[in-house]
Structure formats: structure tokens, C-alpha cells
C-alpha positions in Angstrom: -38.2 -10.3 -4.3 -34.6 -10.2 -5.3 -33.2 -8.7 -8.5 -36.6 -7.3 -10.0 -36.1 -3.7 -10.8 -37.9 -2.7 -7.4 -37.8 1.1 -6.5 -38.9 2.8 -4.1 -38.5 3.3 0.1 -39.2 0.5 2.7 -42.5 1.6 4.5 -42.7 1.4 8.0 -45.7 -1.0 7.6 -43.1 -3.6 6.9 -43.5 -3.7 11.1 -46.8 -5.4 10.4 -45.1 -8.7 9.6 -44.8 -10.2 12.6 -44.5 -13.5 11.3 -41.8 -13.2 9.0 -38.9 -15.0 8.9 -37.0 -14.3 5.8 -37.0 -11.3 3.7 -35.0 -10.4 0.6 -34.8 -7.1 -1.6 -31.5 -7.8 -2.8 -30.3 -6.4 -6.7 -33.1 -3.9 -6.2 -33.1 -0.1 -6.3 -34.4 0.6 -2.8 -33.9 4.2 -1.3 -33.9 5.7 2.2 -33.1 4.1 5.4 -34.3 0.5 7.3 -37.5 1.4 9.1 -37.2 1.3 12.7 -40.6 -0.6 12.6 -38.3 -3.6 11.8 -38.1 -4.5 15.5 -41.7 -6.0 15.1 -40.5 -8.6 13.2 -39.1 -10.8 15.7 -39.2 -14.3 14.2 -36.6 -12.6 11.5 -33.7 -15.2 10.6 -32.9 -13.9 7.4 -32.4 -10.2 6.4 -30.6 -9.6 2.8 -30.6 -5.7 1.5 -27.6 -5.9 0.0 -26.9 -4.3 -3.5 -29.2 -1.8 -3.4 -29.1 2.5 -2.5 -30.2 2.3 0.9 -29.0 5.3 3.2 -29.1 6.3 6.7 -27.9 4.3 9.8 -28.7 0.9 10.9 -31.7 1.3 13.5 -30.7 0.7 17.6 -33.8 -1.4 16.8 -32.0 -4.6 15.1 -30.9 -5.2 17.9 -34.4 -6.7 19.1 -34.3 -9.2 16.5 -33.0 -12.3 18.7 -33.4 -14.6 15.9 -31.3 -13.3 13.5 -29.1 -15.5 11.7 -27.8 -13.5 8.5 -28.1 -9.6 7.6 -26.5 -8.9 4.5 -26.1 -4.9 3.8 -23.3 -4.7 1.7 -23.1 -2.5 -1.7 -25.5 0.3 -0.1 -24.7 4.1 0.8 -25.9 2.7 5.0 -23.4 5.7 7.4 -23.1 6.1 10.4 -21.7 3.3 13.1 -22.8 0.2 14.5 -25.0 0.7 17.4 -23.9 -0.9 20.7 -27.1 -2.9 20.3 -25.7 -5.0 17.6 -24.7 -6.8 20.3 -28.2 -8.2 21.2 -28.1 -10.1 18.1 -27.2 -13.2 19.4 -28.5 -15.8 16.9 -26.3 -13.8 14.1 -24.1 -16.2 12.1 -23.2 -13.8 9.2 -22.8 -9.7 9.2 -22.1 -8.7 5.7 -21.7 -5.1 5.4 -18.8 -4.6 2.6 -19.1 -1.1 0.6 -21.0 1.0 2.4 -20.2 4.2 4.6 -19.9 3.2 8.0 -17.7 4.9 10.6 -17.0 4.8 13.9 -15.3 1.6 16.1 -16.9 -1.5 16.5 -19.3 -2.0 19.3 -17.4 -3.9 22.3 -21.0 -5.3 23.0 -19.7 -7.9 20.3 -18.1 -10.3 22.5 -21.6 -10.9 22.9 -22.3 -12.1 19.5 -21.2 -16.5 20.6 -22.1 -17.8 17.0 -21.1 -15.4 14.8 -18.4 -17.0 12.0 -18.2 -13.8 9.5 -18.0 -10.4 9.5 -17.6 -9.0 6.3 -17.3 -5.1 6.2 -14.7 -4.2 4.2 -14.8 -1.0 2.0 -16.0 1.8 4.5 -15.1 4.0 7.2 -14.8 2.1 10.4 -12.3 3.4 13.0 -10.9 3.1 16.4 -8.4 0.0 17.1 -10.6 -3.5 16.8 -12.1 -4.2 20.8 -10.0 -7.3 22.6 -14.0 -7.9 23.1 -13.5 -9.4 20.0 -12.3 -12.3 21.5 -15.9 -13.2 22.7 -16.8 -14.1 19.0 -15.7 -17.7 19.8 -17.6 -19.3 16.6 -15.7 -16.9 14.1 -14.3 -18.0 11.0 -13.9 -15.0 8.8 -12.9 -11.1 10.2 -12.8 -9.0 6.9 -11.8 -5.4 8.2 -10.0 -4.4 4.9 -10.3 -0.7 3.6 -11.4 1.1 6.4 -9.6 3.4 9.1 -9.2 1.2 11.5 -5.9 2.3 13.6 -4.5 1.1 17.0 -2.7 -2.5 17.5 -4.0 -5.5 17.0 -5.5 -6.8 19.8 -3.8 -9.9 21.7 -7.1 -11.1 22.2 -7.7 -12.6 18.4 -5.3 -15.4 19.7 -8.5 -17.1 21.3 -10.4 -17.3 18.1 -9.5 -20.9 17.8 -11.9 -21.1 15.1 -10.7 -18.2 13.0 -9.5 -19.3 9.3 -9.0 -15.8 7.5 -8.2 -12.5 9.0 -8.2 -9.7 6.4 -7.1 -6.4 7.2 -5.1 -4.9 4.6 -5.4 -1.0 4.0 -5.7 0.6 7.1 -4.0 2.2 10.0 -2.6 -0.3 11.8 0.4 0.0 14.1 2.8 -2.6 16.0 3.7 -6.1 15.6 1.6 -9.2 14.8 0.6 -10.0 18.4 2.5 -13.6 19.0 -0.8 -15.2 20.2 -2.1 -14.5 16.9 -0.3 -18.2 17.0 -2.5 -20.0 18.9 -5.0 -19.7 15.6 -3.9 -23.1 14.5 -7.0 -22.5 11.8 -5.7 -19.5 10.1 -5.4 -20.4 6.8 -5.2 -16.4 5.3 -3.3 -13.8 6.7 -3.7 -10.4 4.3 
């Protein structure tokens, strides 16, 4: 159902759908905020809302989606920060959530989060340092931070993302040094 000129809210009857697995409103004009009654849908892999006018926070209630691969919210008005149960998303490969208005530090309940390769939320609010939790994220590829409010040092910690290739953080509030273990990612191909 991408890019077709839909308007409108998601209704709470979307909770009915116990069966799906992939859902996408993208390029749409959809309003008001993800229905709680998303939790229902438990078999969900893949979740795409991005470019659209959603509002509100993202529901405590993702988190029960254990099956989730990609969410993709970017280019929405979504506030608020990520609930701590984020971390109960551990099928989640890819968190897109670029240009939206997000606040508040990431969850520490993301060291959780074993396959995740790419967080994308550039563009918003975020604050508090980044969470040497981080460092649980042992799949990641791709930490895109830039734009936000994010303050503190960097964390030693990122020096066990083995994996990492691109760490973008440009345009915040960063303090300190480069953290020499920030070496050990022999896979860091962009620094910005």
C-alpha cells in the first residue's frame, strides 16, 4: 500500500491481524500515532511507515513484536523517546528513524538488540551520551546519530563493534577524544 495518496489514521483494528507479516504505508499521508493494538501482530517481520505525518510516541507495545526484522519510521513528526522496551526486539536487523522528533537517550536495554546492523536516526532530538550498552549490538554495521543532541564522550565500548563499517555522528554535543579502542574497528570504513 505504499505511495498511494492514503489519508487518514491507523485504526486500532489493525490488532486484528494476527497473521501478518509484512505491512507497508510508506509515501502515504497517514496522521496520528501507531496503535498500541500493534502488539497483536506478532508474526510482524516487516514494519515500513516511513515518509508519512505520523505523530505521537512509539508504543511500549513494539516491544512485543519478537519477530521483527525491519521498522522503518523515518520522515514522520513520531516525539518522544525510545521506550526501554525497544530492547525486546530481538529479531530487529534495521531501525530507521531519520527526521523525526525524538528525544531523550537511547535505551541501555539495546545491548540486547544481538542482530541489529543499522540504526539510522539522524535528524531529531536524541540526548544523553550514547550507552557503553551499545557495545551489545555485536551484528552492527551502521550507527547514524548525526543531528541530534547527543552530549557526553564517546563510549570506549564502540571498540567491540568488530563489525561496525560507518559511524556517523556529526552535529552534536560531543566532548573528549576519539576513544583509542575506537581502533580495534578494523571494519570502519567512515568516520564523520
Amino acid at each position: 500500500l505504499s505511495s498511494l495518496n492514503l489519508s487518514g489514521t491507523l485504526s486500532p483494528s489493525i490488532g486484528g491481524l494476527v497473521n501478518l507479516r509484512y505491512f507497508d504505508l510508506s509515501y502515504n499521508e497517514i496522521t496520528g500515532d501507531i496503535p498500541k493494538a500493534i502488539r497483536n501482530c506478532s508474526l510482524l517481520q516487516y514494519f515500513y511507515l516511513n515518509n508519512n505525518q505520523l505523530s505521537g510516541e512509539i508504543p511500549a507495545e513494539l516491544g512485543r513484536l519478537s519477530f521483527l526484522e525491519h521498522l522503518n519510521i523515518c520522515n514522520n513528526q513520531i516525539s518522544g523517546s525510545l521506550p526501554e522496551e525497544f530492547g525486546r526486539l530481538s529479531s530487529l536487523v534495521e531501525f530507521v528513524a531519520y527526521t523525526n522528533k525524538l528525544t531523550g537517550p537511547l535505551p541501555r536495554s539495546i545491548r540486547n538488540l544481538k542482530n541489529l546492523k543499522t540504526i539510522r536516526a539522524g535528524q531529531n532530538q536524541i540526548s544523553g551520551s550514547i550507552p557503553a550498552e551499545i557495545s551489545g549490538c555485536q551484528s552492527l554495521k551502521l550507527l547514524g546519530l548525526a543531528q541530534n543532541k547527543i552530549g557526553g564522550e564517546l563510549p570506549k565500548e564502540l571498540g567491540m563493534l568488530g563489525n561496525l563499517t560507518e559511524l556517523i555522528l556529526w552535529e552534536n554535543q560531543i566532548l573528549g577524544l576519539i576513544p583509542k579502542e575506537l581502533g580495534n574497528c578494523t571494519n570502519l570504513e567512515t568516520l564523520a
